[in-house]
N, C-alpha and C positions, 0 to 999 in steps of 0.2 A: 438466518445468520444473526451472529451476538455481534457488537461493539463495545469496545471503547475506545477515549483515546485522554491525552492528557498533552499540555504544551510547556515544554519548560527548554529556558534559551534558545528562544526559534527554533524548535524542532519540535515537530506533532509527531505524536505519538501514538500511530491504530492499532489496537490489537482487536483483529479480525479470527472469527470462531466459527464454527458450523460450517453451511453450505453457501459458498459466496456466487451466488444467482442472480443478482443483480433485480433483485424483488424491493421493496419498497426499501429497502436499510439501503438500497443504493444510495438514493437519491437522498439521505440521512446522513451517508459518510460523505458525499460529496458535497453538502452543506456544512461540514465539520470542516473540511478541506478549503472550502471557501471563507469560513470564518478566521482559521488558520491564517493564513495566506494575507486576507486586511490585514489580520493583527502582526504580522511581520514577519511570520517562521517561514523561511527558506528550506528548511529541510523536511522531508517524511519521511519517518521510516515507520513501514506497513510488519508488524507481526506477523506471520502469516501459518506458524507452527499449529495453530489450534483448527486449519481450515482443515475437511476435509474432500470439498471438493468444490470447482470454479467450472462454470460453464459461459456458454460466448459471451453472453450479458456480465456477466461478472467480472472476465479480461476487458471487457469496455468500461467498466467502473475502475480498474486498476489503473487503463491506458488514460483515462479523462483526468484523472489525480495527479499523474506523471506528466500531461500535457499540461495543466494549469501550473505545479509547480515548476516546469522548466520554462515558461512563458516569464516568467517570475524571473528565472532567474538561478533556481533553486532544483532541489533535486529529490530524487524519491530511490528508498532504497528496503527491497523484501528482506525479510529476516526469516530466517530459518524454515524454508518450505518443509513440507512433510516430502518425501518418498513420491506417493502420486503425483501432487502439485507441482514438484521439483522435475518430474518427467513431462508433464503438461507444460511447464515454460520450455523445454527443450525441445518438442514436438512442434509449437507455434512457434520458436525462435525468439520469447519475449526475454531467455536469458539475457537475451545480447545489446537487448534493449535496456532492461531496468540492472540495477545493481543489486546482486546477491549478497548477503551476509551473513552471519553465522550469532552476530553480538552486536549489541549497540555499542561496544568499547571500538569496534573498527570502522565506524563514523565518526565516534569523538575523533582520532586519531587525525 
């Protein structure tokens, strides 16, 4: 798996790529998430169009990020799953858990 992310007006920025495995970029985004988080952003929203596939360890890197940020305060919200990814959160029921979006203009909002 690729990362990046970028922080502007409390709000971190992941744009998550590849296979999200929860392999050492884990423990990379959720030091990004942590640094975040000091530095005062309340929001995430996780990219998630470019994944193409999330295995258990990978939904626990998702759920760890969503826990830190609502401990806060704050909120965490996917953007644009693919097709598969988008049926994997319906399967595990984490739709109902995280917030789905389609854009970052329906957070600004």
């Amino acid at each position: 798996m690729n990362f990046t992310h970028t922080i502007q007006d409390n709000r971190l920025l992941l744009n998550l790529s590849g296979d999200l495995i929860g392999e050492d970029n884990g423990a990379a985004v959720i030091e990004v998430v942590t640094n975040a988080i000091q530095a005062k952003a309340l929001m995430c929203i996780v990219d998630i169009s470019e994944l193409r596939y999330i295995n258990s360890s990978g939904i626990g890197v998702l759920i760890t990020i969503l826990t830190k940020f609502r401990n806060k305060g704050g909120e965490v919200y996917l953007m644009r799953p693919s097709e598969s990814v988008q049926k994997l959160l319906v399967i595990t029921k984490l739709n109902a858990i995280f917030q789905i979006i389609q854009s970052e203009a329906e957070v600004v909002k």
